[in-house]
C-alpha positions as CSV (number, residue, x, y, z in Angstrom):
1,X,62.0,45.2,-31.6
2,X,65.1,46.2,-29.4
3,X,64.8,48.1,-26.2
4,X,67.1,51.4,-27.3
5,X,66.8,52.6,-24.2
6,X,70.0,54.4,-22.5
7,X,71.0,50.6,-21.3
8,X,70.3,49.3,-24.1
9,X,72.3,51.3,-26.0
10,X,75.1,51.9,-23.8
11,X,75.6,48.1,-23.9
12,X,75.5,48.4,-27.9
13,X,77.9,51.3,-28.4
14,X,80.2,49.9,-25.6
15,X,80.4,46.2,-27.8
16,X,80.7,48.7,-31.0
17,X,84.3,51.0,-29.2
18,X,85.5,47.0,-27.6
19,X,85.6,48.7,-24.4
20,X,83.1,46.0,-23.0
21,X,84.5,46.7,-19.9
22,X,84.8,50.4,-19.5
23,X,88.1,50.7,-19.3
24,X,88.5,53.8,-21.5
25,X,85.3,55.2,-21.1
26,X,83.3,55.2,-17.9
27,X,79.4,54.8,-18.3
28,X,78.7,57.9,-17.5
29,X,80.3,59.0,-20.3
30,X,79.4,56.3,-22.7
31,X,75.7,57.4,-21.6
32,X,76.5,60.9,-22.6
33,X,77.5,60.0,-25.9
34,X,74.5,58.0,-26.4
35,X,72.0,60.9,-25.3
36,X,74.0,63.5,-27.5
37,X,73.6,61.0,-30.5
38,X,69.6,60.9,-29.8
39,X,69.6,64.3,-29.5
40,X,71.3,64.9,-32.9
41,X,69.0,62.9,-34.5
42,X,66.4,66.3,-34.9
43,X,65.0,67.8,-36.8
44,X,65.7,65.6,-40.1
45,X,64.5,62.5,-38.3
46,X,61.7,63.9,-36.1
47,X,59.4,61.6,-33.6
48,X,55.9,61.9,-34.8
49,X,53.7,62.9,-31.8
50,X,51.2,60.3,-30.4
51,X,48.3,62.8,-30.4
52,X,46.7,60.2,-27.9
53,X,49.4,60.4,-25.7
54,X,50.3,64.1,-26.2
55,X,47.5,65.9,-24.8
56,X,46.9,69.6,-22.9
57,X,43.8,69.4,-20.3
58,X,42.0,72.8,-21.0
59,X,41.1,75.2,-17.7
60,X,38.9,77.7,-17.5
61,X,40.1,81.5,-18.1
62,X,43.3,80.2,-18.8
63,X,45.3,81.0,-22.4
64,X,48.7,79.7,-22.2
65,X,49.8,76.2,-21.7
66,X,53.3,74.6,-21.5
67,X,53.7,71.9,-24.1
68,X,54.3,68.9,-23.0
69,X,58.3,67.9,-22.9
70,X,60.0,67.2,-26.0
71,X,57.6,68.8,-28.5
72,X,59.1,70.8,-31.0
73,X,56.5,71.5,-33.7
74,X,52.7,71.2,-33.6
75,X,51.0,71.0,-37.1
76,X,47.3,70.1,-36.0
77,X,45.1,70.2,-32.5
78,X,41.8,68.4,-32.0
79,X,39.5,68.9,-29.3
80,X,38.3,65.9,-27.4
81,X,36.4,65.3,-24.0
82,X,39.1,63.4,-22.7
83,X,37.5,60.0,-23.3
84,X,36.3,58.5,-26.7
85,X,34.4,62.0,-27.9
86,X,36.1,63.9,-30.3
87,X,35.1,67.1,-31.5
88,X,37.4,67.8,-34.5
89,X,40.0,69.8,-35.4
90,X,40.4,73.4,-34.4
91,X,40.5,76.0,-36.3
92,X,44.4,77.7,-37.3
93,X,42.8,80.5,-36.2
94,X,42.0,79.4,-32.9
95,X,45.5,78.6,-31.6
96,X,49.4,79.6,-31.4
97,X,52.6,78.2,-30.5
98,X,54.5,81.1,-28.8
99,X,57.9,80.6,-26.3
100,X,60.7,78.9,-27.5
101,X,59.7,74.8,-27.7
102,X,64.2,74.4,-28.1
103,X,64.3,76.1,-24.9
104,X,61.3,73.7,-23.0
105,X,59.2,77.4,-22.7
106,X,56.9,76.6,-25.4
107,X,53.2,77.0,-24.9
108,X,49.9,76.5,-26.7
109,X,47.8,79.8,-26.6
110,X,44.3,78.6,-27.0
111,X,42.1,81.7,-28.0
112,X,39.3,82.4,-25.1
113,X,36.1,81.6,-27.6
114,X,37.9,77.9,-27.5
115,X,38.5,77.4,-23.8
116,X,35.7,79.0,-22.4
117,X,33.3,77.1,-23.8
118,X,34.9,73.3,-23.5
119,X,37.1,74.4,-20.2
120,X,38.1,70.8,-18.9
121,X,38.0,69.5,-22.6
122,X,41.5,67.9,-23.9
123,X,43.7,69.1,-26.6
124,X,45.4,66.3,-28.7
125,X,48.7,67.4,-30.3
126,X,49.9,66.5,-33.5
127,X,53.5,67.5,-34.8
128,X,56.7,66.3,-34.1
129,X,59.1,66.5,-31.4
130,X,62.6,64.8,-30.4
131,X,63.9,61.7,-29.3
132,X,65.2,60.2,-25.9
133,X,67.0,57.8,-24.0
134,X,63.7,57.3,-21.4
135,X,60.4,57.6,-23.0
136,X,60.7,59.0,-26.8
137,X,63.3,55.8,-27.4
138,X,64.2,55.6,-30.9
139,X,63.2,52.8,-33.2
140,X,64.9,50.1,-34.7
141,X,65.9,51.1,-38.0
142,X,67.2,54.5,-36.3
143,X,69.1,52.8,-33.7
144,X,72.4,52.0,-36.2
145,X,72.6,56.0,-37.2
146,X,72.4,56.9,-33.5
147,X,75.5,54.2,-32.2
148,X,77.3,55.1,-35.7
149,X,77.4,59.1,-34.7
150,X,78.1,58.4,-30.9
151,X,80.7,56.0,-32.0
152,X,82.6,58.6,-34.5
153,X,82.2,61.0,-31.6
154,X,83.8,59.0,-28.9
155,X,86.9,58.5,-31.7
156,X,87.1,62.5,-32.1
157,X,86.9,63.0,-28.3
158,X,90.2,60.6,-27.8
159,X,91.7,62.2,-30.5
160,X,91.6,66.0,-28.9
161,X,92.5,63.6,-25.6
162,X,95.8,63.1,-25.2
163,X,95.3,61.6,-21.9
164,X,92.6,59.2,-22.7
165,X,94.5,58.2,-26.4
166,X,97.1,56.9,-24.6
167,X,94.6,55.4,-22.5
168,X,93.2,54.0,-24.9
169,X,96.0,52.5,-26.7
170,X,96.9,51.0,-23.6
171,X,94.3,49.0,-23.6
172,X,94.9,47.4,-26.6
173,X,98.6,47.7,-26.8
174,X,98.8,44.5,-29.5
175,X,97.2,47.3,-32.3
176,X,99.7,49.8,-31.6
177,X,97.2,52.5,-32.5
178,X,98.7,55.5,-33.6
179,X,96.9,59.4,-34.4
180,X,96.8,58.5,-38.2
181,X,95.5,55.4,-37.3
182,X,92.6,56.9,-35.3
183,X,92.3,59.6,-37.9
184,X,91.2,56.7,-40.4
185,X,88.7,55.3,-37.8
186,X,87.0,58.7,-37.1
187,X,86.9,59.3,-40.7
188,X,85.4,55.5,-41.0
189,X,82.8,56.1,-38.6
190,X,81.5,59.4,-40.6
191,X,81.3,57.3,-43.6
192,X,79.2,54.9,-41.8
193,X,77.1,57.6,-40.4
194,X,76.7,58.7,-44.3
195,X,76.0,55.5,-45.5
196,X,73.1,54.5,-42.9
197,X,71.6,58.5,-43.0
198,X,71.0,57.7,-47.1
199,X,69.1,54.8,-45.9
200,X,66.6,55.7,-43.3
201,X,63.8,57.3,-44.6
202,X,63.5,61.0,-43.7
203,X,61.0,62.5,-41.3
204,X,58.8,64.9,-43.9
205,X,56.9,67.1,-41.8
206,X,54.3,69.5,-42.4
207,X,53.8,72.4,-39.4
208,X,51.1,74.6,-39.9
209,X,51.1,77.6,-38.1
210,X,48.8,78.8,-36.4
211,X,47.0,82.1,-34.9
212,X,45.4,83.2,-31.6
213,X,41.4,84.3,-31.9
């Protein structure tokens, strides 16, 4: 399995635009493309949440808690002591998710009956949430779709560029790119990004929502 982190990647799309040696595109901006391509890749191909990993420590007389970062969608919580005790699933009843989880202001309300009698108990998360360039990396078989859309993006970006085209063609002056010409490779690149989206299977997810006590 490949890293796919923001390196990783950059390295990739870098090989895939034959700008190995960031001629046209600096790597900041090669990053940028790579983060906007992760980021695009919500909500149809969602990150299941690790409910190990994605967890909200319960405190006593206290309602609302920020979700952890990233998490978009919660379908399910379980109650846990932290360690290897679980207490099953809560109740739909028993918990919301109000704010805005786009916005990183999402929180968990967890109704009183709940935290006042397990304060310092755990809440494992189930749902779904996006990906990254850091921790969330993307898998394998998402990896092409991701350096497929930054790719076509980097094309469009030189093609409202006058500055950087020319640039661009500079660097390469034996094609003798021209706008049509780079018109065909955007519209390549989208037809790539079709082809590999109608082969990676789709995240189906199933939120339920769920009501404060």
């Amino acid at each position: 399995m490949a890293n796919n982190d923001l390196a990783d990647l950059n390295t990739k799309l870098s090989t895939a635009l034959r700008d190995t040696t960031h001629a046209v595109w600096l790597t900041g901006e090669i990053d940028q493309l790579n983060k906007y391509a992760v980021a695009s890749l919500y909500p149809q191909f969602a990150r299941p949440l690790d409910p190990s990993a994605t967890t909200v420590v319960l405190v006593a007389n206290t309602y609302f808690y920020s979700l952890p970062a990233g998490v978009r969608e919660v379908s399910s919580v379980d109650l846990s002591t932290g360690t290897t005790s679980e207490q099953g699933t809560l109740d739909g009843q028993s918990w919301q998710i109000v704010g805005d989880t786009y916005a990183g202001t999402g929180k968990i309300r967890v109704a009183p009956g709940i935290v006042n009698s397990w304060p310092t108990y755990t809440l494992r998360l189930t749902g779904y949430g996006v990906w990254d360039t850091a921790t969330n990396l993307i898998t394998d078989d998402l990896a092409p779709l991701a350096l497929a859309t930054a790719r076509a993006e980097a094309y469009r970006r030189i093609g409202a560029d006058r500055a950087q085209f020319r640039q661009w063609a500079r660097n390469d002056p034996t094609k003798d790119m021209s706008q049509n010409e780079l018109i065909l490779l955007i519209n390549e690149a989208d037809a790539e990004i079709r082809r590999i989206r109608a082969t990676v299977g789709r995240t189906w997810r199933r939120p339920v929502p769920g009501r404060a006590g």
